[in-house]
C-alpha positions as CSV (number, residue, x, y, z in Angstrom):
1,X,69.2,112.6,117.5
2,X,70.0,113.5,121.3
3,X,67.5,112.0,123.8
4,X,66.1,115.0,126.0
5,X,62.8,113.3,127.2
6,X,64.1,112.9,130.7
7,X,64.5,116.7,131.2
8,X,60.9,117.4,130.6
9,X,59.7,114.0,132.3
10,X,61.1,116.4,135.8
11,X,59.6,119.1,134.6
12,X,55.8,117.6,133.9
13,X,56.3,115.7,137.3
14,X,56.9,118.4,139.1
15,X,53.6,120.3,137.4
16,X,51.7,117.1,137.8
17,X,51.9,116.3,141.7
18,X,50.7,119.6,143.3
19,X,47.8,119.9,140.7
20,X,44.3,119.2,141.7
21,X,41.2,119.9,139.4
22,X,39.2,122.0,141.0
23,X,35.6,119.9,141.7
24,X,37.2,116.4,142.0
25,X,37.0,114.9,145.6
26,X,40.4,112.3,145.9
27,X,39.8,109.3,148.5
28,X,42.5,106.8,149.4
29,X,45.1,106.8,147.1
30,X,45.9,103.7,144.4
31,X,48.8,101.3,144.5
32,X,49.9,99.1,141.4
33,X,47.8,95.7,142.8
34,X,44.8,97.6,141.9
35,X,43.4,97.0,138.7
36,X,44.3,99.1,135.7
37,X,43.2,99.5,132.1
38,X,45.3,101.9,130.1
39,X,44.7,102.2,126.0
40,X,47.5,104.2,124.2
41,X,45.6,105.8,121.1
42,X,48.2,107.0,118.1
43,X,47.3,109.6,115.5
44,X,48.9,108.5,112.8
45,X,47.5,110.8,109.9
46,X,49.7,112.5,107.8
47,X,49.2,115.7,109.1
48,X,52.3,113.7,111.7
49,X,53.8,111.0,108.9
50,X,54.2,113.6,106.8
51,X,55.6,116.1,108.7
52,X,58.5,118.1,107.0
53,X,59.7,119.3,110.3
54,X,60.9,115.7,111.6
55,X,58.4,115.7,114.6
56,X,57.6,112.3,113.6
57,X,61.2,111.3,114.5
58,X,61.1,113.1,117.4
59,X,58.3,111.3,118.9
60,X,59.6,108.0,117.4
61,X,62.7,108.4,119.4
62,X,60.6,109.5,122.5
63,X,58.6,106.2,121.9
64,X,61.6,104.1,121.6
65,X,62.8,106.1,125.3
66,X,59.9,104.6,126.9
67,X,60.1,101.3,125.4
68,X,63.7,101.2,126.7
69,X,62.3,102.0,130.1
70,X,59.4,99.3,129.8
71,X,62.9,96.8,129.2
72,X,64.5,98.4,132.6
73,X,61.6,98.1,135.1
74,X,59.8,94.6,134.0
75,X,60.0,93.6,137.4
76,X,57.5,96.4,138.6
77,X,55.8,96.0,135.8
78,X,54.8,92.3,136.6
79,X,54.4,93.2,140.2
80,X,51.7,95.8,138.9
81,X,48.2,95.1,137.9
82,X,47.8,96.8,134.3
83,X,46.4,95.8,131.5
84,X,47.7,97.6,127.9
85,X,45.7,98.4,124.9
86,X,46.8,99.7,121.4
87,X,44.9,102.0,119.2
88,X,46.0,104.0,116.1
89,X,43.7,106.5,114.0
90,X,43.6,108.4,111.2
91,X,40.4,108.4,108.8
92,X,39.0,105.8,111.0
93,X,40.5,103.8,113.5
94,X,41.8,100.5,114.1
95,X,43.3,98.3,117.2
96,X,46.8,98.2,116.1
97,X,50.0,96.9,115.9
98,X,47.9,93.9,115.6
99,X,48.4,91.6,119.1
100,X,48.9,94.7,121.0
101,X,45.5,94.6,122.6
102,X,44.7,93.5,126.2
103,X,48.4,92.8,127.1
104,X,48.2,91.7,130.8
105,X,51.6,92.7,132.3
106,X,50.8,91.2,136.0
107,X,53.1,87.8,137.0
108,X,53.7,87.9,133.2
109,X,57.5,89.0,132.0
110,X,56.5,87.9,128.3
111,X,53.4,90.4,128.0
112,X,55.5,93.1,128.9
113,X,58.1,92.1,126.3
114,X,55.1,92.8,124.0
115,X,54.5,95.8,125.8
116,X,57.8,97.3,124.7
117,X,58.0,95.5,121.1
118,X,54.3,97.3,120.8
119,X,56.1,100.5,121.2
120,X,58.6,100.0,119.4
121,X,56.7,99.3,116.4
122,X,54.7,102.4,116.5
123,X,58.3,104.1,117.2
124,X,58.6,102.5,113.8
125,X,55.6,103.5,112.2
126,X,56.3,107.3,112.8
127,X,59.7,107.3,111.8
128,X,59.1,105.6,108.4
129,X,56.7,108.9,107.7
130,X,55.0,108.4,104.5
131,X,56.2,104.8,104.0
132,X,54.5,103.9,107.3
133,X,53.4,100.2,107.3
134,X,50.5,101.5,108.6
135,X,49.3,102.9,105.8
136,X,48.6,99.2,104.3
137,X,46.1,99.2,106.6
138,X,44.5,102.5,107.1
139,X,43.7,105.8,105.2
140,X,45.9,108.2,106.6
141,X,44.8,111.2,104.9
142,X,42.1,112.1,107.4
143,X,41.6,112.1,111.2
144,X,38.2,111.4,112.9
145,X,38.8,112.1,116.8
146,X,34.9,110.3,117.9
147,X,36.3,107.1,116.2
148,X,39.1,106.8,117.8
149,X,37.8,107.6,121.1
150,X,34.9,105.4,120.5
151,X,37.5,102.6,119.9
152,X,39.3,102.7,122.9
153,X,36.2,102.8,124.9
154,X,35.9,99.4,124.0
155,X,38.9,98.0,125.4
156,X,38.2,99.6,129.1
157,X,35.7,96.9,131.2
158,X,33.3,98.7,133.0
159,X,34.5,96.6,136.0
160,X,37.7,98.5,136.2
161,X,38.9,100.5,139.0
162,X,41.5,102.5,137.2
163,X,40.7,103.5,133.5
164,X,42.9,105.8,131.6
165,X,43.2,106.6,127.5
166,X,46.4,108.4,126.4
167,X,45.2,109.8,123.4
168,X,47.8,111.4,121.4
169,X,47.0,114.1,118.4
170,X,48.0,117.0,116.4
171,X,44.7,118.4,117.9
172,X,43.3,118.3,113.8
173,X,39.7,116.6,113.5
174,X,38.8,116.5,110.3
175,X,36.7,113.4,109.2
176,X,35.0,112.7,106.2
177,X,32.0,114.6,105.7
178,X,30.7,118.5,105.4
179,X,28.0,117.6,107.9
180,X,30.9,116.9,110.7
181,X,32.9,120.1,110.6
182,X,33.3,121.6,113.7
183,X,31.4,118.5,115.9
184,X,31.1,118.5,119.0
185,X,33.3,115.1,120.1
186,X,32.9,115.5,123.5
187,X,29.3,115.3,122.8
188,X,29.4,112.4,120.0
189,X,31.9,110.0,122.5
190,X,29.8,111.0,125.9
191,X,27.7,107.6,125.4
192,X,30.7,105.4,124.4
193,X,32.3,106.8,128.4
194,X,29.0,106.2,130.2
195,X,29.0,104.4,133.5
196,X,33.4,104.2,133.7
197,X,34.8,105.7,136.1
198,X,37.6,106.0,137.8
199,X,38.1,107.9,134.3
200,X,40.7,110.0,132.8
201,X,41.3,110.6,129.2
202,X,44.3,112.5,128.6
203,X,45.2,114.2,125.6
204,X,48.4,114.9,124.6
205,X,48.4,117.5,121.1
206,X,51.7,117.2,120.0
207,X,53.6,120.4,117.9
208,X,53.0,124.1,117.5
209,X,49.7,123.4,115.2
210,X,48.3,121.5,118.3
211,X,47.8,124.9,120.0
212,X,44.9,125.8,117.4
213,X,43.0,123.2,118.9
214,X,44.1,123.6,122.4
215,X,40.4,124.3,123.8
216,X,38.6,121.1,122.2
217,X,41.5,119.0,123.4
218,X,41.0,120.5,127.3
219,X,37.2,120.2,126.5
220,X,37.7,116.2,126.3
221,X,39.8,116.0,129.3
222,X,37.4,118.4,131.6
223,X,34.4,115.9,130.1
224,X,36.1,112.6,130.9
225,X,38.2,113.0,134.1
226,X,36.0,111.1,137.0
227,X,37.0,110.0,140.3
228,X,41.0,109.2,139.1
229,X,42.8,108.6,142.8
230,X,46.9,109.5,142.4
231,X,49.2,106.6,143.4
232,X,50.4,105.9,146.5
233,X,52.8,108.5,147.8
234,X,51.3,111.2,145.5
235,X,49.2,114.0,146.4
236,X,47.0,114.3,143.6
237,X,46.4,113.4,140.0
238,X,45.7,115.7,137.4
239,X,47.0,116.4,133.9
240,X,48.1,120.6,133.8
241,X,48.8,120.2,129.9
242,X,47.1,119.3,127.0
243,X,49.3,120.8,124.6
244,X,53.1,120.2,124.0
245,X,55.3,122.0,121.4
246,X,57.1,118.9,120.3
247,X,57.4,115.0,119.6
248,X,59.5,114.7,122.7
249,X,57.7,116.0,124.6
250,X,54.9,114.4,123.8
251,X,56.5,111.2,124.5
252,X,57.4,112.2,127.8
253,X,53.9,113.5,128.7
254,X,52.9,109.8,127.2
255,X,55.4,108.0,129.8
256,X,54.1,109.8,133.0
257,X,50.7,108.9,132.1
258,X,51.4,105.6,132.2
259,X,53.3,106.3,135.6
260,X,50.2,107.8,137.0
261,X,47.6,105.5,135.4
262,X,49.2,102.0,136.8
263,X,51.2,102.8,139.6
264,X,53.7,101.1,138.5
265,X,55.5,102.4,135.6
266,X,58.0,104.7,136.6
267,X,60.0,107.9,134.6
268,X,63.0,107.4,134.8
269,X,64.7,109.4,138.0
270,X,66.2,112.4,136.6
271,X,70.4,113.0,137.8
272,X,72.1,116.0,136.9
273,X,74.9,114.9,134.8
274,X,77.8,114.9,136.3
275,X,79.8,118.0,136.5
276,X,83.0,118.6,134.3
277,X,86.1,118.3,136.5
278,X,88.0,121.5,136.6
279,X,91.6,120.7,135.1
280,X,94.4,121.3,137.8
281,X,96.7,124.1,136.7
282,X,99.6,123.9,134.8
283,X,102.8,122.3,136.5
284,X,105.7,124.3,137.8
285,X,108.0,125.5,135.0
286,X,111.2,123.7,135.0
287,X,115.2,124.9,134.7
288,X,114.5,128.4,136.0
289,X,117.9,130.8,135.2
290,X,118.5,134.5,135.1
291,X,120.8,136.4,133.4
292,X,122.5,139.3,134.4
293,X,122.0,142.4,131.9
294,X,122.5,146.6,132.2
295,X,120.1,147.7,134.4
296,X,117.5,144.8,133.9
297,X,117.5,141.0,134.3
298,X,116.8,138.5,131.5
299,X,114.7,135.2,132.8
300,X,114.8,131.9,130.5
301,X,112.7,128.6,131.8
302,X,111.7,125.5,130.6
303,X,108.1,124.3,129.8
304,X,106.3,122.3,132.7
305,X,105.9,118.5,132.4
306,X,102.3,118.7,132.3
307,X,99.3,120.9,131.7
308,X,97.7,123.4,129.7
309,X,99.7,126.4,129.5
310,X,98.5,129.8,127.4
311,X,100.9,132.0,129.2
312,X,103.7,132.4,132.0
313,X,103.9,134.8,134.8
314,X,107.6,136.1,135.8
315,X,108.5,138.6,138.3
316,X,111.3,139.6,140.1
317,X,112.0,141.6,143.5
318,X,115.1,142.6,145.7
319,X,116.6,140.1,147.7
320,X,116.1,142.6,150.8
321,X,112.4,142.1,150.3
322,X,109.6,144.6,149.0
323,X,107.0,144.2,145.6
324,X,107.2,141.8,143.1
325,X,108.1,143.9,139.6
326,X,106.0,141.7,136.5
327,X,107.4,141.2,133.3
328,X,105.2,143.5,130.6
329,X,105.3,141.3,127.6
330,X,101.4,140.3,127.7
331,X,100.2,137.4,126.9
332,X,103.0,134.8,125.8
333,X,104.3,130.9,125.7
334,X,107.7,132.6,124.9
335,X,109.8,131.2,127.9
336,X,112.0,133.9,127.7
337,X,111.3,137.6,129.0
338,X,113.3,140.6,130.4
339,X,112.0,142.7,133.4
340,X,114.3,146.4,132.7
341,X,114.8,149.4,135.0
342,X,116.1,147.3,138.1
343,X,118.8,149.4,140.3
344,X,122.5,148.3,139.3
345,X,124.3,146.5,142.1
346,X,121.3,145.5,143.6
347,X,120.6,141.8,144.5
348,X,117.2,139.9,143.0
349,X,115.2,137.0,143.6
350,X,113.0,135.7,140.4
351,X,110.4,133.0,139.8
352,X,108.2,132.3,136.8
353,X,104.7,130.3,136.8
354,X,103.0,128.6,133.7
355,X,99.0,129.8,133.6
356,X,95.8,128.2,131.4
357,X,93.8,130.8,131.1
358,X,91.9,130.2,134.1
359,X,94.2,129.8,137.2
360,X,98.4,130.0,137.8
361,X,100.1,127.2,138.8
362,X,103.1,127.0,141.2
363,X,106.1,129.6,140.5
364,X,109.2,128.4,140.1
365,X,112.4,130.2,141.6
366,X,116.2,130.8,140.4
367,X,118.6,128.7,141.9
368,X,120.0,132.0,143.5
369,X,119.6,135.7,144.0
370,X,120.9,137.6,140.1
371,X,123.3,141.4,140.9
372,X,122.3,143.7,138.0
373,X,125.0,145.4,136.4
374,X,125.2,149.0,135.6
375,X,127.7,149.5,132.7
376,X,128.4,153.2,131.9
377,X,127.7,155.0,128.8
378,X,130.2,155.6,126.3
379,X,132.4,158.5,126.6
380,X,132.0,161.8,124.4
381,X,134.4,163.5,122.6
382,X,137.4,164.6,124.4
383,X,139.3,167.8,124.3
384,X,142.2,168.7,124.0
385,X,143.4,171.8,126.7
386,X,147.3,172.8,126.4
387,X,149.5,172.9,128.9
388,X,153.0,174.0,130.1
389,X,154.7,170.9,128.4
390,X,151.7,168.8,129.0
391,X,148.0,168.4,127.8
392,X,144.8,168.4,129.7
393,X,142.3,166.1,127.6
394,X,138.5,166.1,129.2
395,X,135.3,164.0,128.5
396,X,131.5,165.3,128.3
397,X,132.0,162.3,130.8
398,X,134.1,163.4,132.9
399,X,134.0,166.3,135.2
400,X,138.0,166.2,135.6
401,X,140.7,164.5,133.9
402,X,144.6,164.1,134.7
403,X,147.2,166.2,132.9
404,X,148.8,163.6,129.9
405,X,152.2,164.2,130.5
406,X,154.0,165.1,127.3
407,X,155.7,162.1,125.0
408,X,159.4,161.8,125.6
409,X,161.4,162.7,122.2
């Protein structure tokens, strides 16, 4: 499956940096020394694992993307001050993969190998789908948004200066239990949040069903976004989206809150690929001759050495100088054509290019300059006029003709 996250990681960047939410007063901006908590909460109901649309491929390969970056910027990662937390939910919700809780990155290249084989096993979980090893430890067939959220609370110290909880969904709540249809989690999680801040909780509802649920899932970052300062060098933090129409996406809105939660993970920096080189035109065409014919002139040529070639342009013109007459054959790798209805006795010049379809190459002249004949037609039926011992035969040719003296007996 093609890797597109780093398209959309510009695009959400771009969205991201000139955002403010409207009531939240920024003061001096974070670097990645200052402390930071970050938990990474997975839905992993079936709703996702079970997908029939592959979007829990897609967001395994997106997971996998970011793990991969995790590998490529270690350093800044044990430069940084962040401390990594996993979560996974369905029915209920449980800390897991299991040793994936309170990873330390700072000073500590080991921890952030965990980081990324954390990841990376999550990447694995979704793209198993219904044979998910997390299903050995967790009823899937359910999702409970307050215990998940409750969960994660835990692992953010109220002494923290930077606490952020990317909590990825399909947007569904549906726990266990008539009497909890259509809670208010916001409400139910408000005492789990009390007292943290700096605070963001970010959701990120991943796939076209998300959008159903769009409103709860802005309702929980409105409630539970206090006092977050943007990095160093930024102008403002804020989270524009809450809903994205795929798993790729998803993981790319996953890996720039990590960038703007610790200051120190960075999206990858998005290049334009390379643009595709224009092929130079065909070569010259080689062995150029010209044949003199009645009235016209007959060019033959060689292919070029090298390059694409979909057809050849010939032409010819007088020696004395004036336009260029093209051969009419059309389109054509035939290296043979004849330009007609050139004056007889009349000197001409001729040259031939090879073309690809897109632009001509160099022409190639004749050695030297072709005459073209003008042979005369074929004369009519003569007649016969009698003379005094002699006979007058004429053409439909010929205006005049001699007497034919008689034959001697």
């Amino acid at each position: 499956m093609a890797r597109r996250s780093t398209a959309f990681f510009a695009l959400v960047v771009s969205m991201a940096f000139g955002v403010c939410v409207s009531g939240v007063g920024l003061v001096a901006a974070q670097t990645a020394q200052d402390p930071s908590d970050v938990v990474l909460v997975f839905d992993v109901s079936d709703s996702i694992l079970e997908s029939d649309d592959g979007t829990n491929v897609e967001f395994a390969t997106a997971l996998d993307d970011i793990a991969d970056r995790v590998a490529t910027i270690s350093d800044d990662l044990t430069a940084g001050n962040a401390t990594v937390s996993f979560v996974a939910f369905a029915r209920r919700a449980i800390a897991y993969p299991s040793g994936c809780q309170r990873i330390v990155l700072h000073d500590d290249l080991a921890a952030v190998s965990r980081f990324e084989d954390c990841l990376r096993k999550v990447a694995a979980d979704y793209r198993a789908g219904p044979r998910a090893p997390v299903k050995q430890h967790l009823n899937t067939a359910g999702t409970d948004h307050v215990a998940a959220l409750d969960l994660a609370a835990s692992f953010l110290p109220d002494t923290s200066t930077r606490s952020a909880v990317v909590f990825f969904t399909d947007g569904q709540n549906d726990p266990p239990g008539t009497n909890r249809d259509h809670e208010n989690v916001v409400a139910k999680v408000t005492p789990a949040y009390a007292g943290k801040t700096p605070l963001a909780i970010l959701p990120v509802g991943l796939g076209a069903g998300a959008g159903a649920f769009e409103s709860e899932l802005q309702a929980i970052y409105n409630a539970f976004f206090r006092d977050m300062q943007p990095c160093e060098g930024r102008a403002s933090f804020s989270w524009p989206e809450v809903v994205f129409p795929s798993g790729d996406e998803a993981g790319a809105a996953v890996a720039l809150a990590l960038q703007e939660v610790t200051c120190s993970f960075t999206v990858a920096p998005t290049t334009p690929p390379p643009a595709t080189p224009t092929p130079p035109p065909p070569d010259a065409p080689i062995g150029v001759q010209v044949l003199a014919g009645n009235e016209s002139l007959t060019i033959q040529w060689l292919p070029p050495s090298a390059g694409l070639v979909v057809d050849y342009v010939a032409h010819c013109r007088p020696t004395t100088g004036g336009d260029w007459i093209e051969s009419t054959e059309g389109v054509s790798t035939t290296t043979e054509t004849t330009i007609a209805g050139l004056q007889p006795g009349i000197a001409y010049d001729c040259e031939v290019a090879a073309s690809d379809g897109v632009s001509t190459g160099p022409f190639a002249a004749a050695p030297a300059s072709t005459v073209v004949l003008g042979i005369p037609g074929a004369p009519g039926q003569p007649r016969a006029e009698p003379l005094d011992a002699a006979a007058r035969l004429r053409s439909s040719n010929t205006p005049t003709s001699a007497p034919v003296p008689p034959a001697r007996r």
